[in-house]
N, C-alpha and C positions, 0 to 999 in steps of 0.2 A: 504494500500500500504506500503511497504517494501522498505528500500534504503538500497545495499549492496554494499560498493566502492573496487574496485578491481582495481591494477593497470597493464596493459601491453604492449609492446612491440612489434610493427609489425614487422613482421618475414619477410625473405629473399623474399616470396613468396606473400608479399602484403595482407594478411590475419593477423587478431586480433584475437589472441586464449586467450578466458577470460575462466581459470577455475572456475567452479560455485559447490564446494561441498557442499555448507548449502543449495541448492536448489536440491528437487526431480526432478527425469524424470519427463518431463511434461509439468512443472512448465512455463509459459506465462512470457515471460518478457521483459520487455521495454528497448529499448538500447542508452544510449544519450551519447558520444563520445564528452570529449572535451579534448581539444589538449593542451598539456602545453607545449611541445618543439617539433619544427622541425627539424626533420636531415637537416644538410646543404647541401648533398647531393637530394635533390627535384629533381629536372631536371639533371643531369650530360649532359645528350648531348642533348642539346638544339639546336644546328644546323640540327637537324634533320627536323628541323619546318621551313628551309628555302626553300622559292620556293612556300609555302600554300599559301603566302597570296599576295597579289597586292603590284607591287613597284612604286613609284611617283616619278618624275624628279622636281618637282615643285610644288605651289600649287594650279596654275590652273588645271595639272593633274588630282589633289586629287577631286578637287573641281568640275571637267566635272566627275570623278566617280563618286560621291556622287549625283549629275543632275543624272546620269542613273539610278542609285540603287532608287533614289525618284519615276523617271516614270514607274518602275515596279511596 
């Protein structure tokens, strides 16, 4: 086995373009992605996720949902 470190850049389009010239067509290769910095832009519009999820007045609310989601 082979370690070749190449560094990139996610593009506009949410895709990782690793160029690989020391490697032929073919060539089987293992992909392990780790991540040294995140854009602080992650989520920008994050209210888009409102309305997904259940709202509670209280915590008996919370606590008679959480009794239902158990008896299913």
């Amino acid at each position: 086995m082979q370690a070749i470190r190449y560094e990139a850049k996610v593009s506009a389009d949410h895709i990782l373009h690793i160029p690989t010239p020391d490697l032929p067509e073919g060539t089987v290769a293992e992909v392990i992605v780790l991540v040294r910095q995140r854009s602080s832009q992650i989520n920008p519009d994050w209210t888009r996720h409102f309305g997904k999820f259940a709202r509670f007045d209280s915590v008996d609310a919370v606590n008679r949902y959480v009794d239902e989601l158990r008896e299913d």
